[in-house]
TIVO-965697 format. One record per residue (C-alpha): residue number from 0; x, y, z. Coordinates in steps of 0.05 Angstrom, whole numbers, padded with zeros to 5 digits, always signed. Example, Ala and Ser with C-alpha at 12.3 -4.5 7.8 and 13.67 -1.06 7.14 Angstrom:
# TIVO-965697
REC, 0, +00246, -00090, +00156
REC, 1, +00273, -00021, +00143
# end
This chain:
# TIVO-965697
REC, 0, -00735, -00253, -00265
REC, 1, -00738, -00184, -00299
REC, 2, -00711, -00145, -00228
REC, 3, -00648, -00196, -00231
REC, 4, -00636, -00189, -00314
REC, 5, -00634, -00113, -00302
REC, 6, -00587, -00122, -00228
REC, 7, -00540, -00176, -00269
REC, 8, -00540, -00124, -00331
REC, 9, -00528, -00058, -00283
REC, 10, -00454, -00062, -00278
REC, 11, -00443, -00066, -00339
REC, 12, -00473, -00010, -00370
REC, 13, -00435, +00024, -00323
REC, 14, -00374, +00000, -00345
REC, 15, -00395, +00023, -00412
REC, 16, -00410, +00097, -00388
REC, 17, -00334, +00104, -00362
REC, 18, -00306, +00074, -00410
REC, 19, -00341, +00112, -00462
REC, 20, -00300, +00182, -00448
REC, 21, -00232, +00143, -00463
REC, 22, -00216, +00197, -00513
REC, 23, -00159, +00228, -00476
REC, 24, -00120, +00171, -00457
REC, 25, -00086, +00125, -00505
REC, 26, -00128, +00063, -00536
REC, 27, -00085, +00011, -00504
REC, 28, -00098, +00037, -00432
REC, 29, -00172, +00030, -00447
REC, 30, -00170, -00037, -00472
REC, 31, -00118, -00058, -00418
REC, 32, -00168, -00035, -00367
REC, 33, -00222, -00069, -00407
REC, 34, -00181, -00132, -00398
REC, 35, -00166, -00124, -00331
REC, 36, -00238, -00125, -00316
REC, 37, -00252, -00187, -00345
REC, 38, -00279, -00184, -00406
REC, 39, -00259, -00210, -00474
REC, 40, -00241, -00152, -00520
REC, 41, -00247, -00149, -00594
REC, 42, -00219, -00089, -00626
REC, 43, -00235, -00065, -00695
REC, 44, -00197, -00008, -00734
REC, 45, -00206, +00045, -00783
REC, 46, -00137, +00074, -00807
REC, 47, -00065, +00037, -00795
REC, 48, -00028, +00088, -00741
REC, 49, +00003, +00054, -00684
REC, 50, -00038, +00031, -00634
REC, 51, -00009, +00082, -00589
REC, 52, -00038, +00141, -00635
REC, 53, -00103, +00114, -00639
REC, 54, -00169, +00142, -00602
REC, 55, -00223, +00103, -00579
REC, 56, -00288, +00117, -00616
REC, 57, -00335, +00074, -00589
REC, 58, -00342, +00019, -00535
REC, 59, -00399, -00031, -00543
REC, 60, -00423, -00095, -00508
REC, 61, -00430, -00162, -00555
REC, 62, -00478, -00205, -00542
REC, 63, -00454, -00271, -00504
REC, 64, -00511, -00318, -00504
REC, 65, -00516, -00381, -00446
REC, 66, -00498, -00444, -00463
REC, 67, -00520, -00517, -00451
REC, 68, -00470, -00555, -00432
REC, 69, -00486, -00635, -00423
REC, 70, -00444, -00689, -00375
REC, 71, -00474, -00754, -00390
REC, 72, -00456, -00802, -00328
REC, 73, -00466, -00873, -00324
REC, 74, -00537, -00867, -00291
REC, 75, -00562, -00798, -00323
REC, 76, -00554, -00740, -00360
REC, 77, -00540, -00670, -00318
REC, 78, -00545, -00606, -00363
REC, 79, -00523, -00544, -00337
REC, 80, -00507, -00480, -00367
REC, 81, -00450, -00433, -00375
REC, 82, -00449, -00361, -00390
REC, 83, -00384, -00348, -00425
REC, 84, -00344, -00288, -00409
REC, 85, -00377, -00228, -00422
REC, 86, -00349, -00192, -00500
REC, 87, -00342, -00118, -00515
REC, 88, -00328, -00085, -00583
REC, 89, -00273, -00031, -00582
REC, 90, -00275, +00016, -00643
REC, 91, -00211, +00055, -00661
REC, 92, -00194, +00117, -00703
REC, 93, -00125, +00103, -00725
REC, 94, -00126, +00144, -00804
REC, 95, -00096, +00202, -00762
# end
C-alpha cells in the first residue's frame, strides 16, 4: 500500500520541483501550465500589480482528500469513491 502511496504521489512532487523555479517567467504562464496539467489552481496575492508583473513565490500542493460517494439502486447500495482533482496553492508577489 505504502510502495503505491509514494508511486501515485511521485509525479507530483515532481511537478512541484519544476514548477518551483518559475521566477523568470511571468505568473500567468506558470499557472497556465499548472492548468494545463490538470490541476485546480488557487492563487493567492500579496500586493495589487497586474498579474503580468507578478512573480511566483511559492507553489504548494493542497490536500484533496477521497470521497465516498453512494448510488443506492433498487436492490442495494454500491459505494465507491472519487478522488477529486488534485489542488495546488500559487503564491504571488505582486507589491512590486
Amino acid at each position: 500500500m505504502n510502495t503505491f502511496v509514494t508511486a501515485g504521489l511521485l509525479p507530483f512532487g515532481a511537478l512541484l520541483i519544476l514548477a518551483a523555479p518559475a521566477h523568470a517567467e511571468p505568473a500567468s504562464t506558470t499557472i497556465d501550465g499548472l492548468r494545463a496539467q490538470g490541476l485546480d489552481v488557487r492563487v493567492d496575492r500579496v500586493g495589487n500589480a497586474p498579474l503580468d508583473e507578478c512573480t511566483v513565490s511559492a507553489v504548494r500542493a493542497l490536500p484533496a482528500p477521497a470521497q465516498p460517494f453512494l448510488v443506492n439502486d433498487d436492490d442495494d447500495i454500491n459505494v465507491f469513491t472519487i478522488t477529486p482533482k488534485q489542488k495546488v496553492a500559487v503564491s504571488l508577489d505582486c507589491a512590486g
